[in-house]
C-alpha positions as CSV (number, residue, x, y, z in Angstrom):
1,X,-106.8,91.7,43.4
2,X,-107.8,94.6,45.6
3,X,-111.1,92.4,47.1
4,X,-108.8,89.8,47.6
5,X,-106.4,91.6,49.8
6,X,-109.3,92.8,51.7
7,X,-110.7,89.6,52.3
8,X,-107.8,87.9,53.1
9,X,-106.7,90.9,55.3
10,X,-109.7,90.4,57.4
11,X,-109.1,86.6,57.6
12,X,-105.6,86.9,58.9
13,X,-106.8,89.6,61.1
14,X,-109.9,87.5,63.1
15,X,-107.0,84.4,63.5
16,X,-104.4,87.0,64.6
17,X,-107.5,88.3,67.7
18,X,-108.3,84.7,68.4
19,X,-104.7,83.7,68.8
20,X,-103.5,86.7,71.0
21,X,-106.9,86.3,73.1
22,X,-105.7,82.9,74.0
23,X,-102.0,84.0,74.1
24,X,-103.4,86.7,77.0
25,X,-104.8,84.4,79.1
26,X,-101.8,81.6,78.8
27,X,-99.6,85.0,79.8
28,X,-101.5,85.9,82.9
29,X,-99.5,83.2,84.7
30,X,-96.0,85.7,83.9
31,X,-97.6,87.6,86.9
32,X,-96.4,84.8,89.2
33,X,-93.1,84.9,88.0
34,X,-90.5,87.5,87.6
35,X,-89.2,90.1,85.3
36,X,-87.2,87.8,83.3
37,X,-88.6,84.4,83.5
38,X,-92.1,86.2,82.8
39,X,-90.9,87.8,79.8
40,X,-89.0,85.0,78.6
41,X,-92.3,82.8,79.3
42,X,-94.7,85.5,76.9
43,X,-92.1,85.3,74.3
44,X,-92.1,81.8,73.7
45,X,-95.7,82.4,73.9
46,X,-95.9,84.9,71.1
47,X,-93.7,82.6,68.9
48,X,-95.8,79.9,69.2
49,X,-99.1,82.5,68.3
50,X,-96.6,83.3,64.8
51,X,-96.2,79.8,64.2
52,X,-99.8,79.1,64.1
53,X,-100.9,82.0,62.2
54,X,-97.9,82.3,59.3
55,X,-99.4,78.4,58.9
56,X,-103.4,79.6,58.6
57,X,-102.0,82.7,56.5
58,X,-99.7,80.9,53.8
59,X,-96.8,82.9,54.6
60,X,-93.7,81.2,54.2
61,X,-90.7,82.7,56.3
62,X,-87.6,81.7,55.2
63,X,-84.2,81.9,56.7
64,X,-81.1,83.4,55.0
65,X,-77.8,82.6,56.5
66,X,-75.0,84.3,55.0
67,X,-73.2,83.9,58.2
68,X,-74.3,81.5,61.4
69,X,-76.6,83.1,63.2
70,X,-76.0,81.2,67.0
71,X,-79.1,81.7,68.6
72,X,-77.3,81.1,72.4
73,X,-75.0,84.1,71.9
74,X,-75.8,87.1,72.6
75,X,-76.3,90.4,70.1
76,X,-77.7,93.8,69.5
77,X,-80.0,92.6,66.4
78,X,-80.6,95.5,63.8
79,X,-83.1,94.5,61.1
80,X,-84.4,97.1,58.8
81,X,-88.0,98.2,59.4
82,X,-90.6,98.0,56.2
83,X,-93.7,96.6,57.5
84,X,-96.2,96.0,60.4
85,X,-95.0,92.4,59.7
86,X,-91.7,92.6,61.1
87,X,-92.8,92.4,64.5
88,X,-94.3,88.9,63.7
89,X,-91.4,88.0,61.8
90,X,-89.5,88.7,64.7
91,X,-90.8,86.2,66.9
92,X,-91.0,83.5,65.0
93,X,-87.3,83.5,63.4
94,X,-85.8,84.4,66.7
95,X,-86.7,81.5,69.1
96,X,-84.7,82.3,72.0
97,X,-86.1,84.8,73.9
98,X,-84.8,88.5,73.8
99,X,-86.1,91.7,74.5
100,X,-87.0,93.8,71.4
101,X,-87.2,98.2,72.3
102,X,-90.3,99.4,71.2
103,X,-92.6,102.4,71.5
104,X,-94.3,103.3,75.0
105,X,-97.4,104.2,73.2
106,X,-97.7,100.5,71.6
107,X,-98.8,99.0,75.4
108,X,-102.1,101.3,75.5
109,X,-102.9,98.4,72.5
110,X,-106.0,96.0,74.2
111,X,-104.8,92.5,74.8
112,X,-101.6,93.2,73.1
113,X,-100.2,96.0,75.3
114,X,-99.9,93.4,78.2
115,X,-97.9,91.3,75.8
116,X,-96.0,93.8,74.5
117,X,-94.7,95.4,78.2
118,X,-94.0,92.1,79.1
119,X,-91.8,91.2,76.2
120,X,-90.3,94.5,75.2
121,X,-88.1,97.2,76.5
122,X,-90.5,100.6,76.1
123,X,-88.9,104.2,75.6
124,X,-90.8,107.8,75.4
125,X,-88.4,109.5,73.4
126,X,-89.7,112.7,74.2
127,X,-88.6,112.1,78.0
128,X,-84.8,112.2,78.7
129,X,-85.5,110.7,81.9
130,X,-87.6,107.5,80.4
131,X,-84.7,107.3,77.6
132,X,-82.5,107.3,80.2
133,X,-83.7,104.5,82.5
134,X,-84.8,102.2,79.1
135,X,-80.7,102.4,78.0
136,X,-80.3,101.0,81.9
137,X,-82.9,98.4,81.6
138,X,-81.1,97.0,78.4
139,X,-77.7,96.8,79.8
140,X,-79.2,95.0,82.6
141,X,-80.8,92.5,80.5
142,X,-77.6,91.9,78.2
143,X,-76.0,91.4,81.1
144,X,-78.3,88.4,81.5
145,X,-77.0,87.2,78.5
146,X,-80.3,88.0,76.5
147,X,-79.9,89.7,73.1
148,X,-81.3,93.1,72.5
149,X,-83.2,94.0,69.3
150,X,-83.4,97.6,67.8
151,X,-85.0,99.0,64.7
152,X,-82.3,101.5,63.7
153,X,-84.2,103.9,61.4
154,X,-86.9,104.4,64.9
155,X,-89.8,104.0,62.0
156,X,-90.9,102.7,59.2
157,X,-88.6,103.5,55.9
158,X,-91.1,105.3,53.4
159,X,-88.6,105.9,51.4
160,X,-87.5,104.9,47.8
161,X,-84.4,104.2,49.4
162,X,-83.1,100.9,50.7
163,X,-82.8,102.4,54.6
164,X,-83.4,105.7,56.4
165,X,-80.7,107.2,58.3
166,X,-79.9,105.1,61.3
167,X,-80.4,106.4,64.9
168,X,-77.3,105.9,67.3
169,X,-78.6,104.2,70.3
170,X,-78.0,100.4,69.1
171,X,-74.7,101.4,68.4
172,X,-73.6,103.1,71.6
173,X,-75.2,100.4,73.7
174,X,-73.1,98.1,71.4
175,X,-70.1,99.9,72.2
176,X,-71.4,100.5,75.9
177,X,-71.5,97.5,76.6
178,X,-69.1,95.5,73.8
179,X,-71.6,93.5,72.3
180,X,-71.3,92.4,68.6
181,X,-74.3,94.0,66.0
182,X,-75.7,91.2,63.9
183,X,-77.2,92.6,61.0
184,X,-80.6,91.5,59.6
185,X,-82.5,91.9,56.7
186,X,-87.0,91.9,56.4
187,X,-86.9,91.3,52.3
188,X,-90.6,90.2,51.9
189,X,-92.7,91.7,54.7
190,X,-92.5,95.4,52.6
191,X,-94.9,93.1,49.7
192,X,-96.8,91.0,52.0
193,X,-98.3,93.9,54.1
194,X,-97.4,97.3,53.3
195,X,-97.1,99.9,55.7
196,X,-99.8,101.9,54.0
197,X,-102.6,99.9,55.1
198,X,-103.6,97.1,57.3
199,X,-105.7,95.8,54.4
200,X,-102.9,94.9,52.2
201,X,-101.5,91.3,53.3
202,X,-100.7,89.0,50.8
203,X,-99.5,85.2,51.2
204,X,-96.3,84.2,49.9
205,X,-92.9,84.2,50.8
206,X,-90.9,86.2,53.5
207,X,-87.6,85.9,53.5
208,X,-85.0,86.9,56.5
209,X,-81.1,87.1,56.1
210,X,-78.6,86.9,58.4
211,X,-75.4,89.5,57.5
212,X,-71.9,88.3,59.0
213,X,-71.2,89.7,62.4
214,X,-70.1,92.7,63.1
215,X,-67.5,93.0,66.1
216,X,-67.1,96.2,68.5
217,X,-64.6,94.8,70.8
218,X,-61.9,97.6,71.6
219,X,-64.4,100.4,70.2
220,X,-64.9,103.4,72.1
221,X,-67.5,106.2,71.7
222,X,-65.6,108.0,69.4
223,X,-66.0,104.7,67.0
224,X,-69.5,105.4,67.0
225,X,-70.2,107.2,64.1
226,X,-67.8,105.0,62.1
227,X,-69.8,101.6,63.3
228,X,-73.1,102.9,62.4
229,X,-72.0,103.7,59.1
230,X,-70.2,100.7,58.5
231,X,-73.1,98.7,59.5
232,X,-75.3,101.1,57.3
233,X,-73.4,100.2,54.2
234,X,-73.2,96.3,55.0
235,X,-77.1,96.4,55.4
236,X,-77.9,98.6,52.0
237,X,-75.6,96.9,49.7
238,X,-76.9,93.8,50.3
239,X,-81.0,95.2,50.3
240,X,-79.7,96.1,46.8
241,X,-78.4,92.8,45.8
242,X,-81.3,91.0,47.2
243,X,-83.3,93.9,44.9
244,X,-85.6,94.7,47.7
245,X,-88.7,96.0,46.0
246,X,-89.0,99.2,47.6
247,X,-85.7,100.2,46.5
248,X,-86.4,103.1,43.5
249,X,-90.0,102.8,43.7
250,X,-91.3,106.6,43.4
251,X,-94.6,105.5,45.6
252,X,-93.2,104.2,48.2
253,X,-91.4,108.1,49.0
């Protein structure tokens, strides 16, 4: 089984270069456009790239709605974070374009860096400054009406535990800026490509749920604490339902 995952690992990975080299090039036309319409542009370029390669990879992403998910509204989007996979995931469940904050480091990537800057909002957390002017950037763009994604444990969860503590940003800009947090669960991408190694992919299923809504008009800052919890809970009862496979298992901590 090992071999396989190797093998298969490798196969995904040479589609996944010669996609995102002809991705790059179908993206250097964003230069001639602006901020937005060239993001929104690679981003509809990048779904297209997951569409192509969850086909050529047998990986079947499934969509979950417990509650509608309308793709013209706008949201802060939380998923849970599990696997390198998520980030393709993301892309192709999420057709209309928004703007996902990421890691600064991720655009010194080849190829994928340009993509990346282009389609994502980047903060150094080490630099109040550059945290500072990321939180602007966001509330410019959700003023744009385009959704904002965030990954509230930061990193991945290598825990035995269905989610890491959350961070607060997602929830303040919620509040900030009185946009509702829709809730989303990664059940598979933790089996088909753990977080351990690159090596590790496995075709099959990959499911993604859509948690009801969850409103912040009339909250204030000092609501924070009580939204982020509340969200908390929503999220990690239903990993548990859903019996999420990293939940208890002693290797995964």
């Amino acid at each position: 089984m090992r071999v396989f995952k190797v093998l298969f690992s490798i196969y995904a990975m040479a589609i996944f270069l010669a996609l995102m080299i002809i991705v790059f090039f179908l993206a250097l036309l964003s230069i001639f456009m602006g901020r937005i319409a060239g993001g929104n542009y690679v981003y509809r370029l990048c779904s297209l790239w997951s569409d192509i390669w969850f086909f050529l990879t047998f990986i079947r992403v499934k969509e979950i709605d417990e509650y509608f998910f309308n793709n013209d509204e706008k949201y802060i989007i939380v998923p849970n974070h599990i696997s390198y996979l998520d980030i393709a995931v993301l892309v192709k469940v999420f057709r209309n374009p928004l703007r996902p904050l990421g890691k600064a480091e991720m655009v010194k990537v080849p190829l994928f860096g340009f993509l990346y800057r282009k389609v994502a909002v980047t903060v150094d957390r080490s630099s109040v400054e550059n945290r500072t002017k990321s939180v602007n950037t966001l509330k410019s763009i959700i003023n744009k009406g385009i959704s904002i994604l965030v990954f509230p444990e930061g990193t991945f969860n290598m825990t035995d535990r269905p989610l890491k503590e959350f961070y607060s940003g997602a929830f303040r800009l919620a509040i900030e800026t009185q946009t509702p947090i829709k809730p989303v669960l990664f059940l598979d991408t933790f089996d088909r490509l753990h977080y351990g190694s690159l090596f590790s992919l496995t075709p099959g299923k990959c499911r993604v749920v859509f948690l009801p809504d969850i409103e912040v008009e009339g909250l204030t800052i000092p609501d924070l604490d009580t939204l982020k919890q509340k969200t908390f809970e929503a999220m990690a009862q239903k990993l548990t339902e859903y019996n999420a496979s990293w939940i208890g298992n002693s290797s995964n901590s």
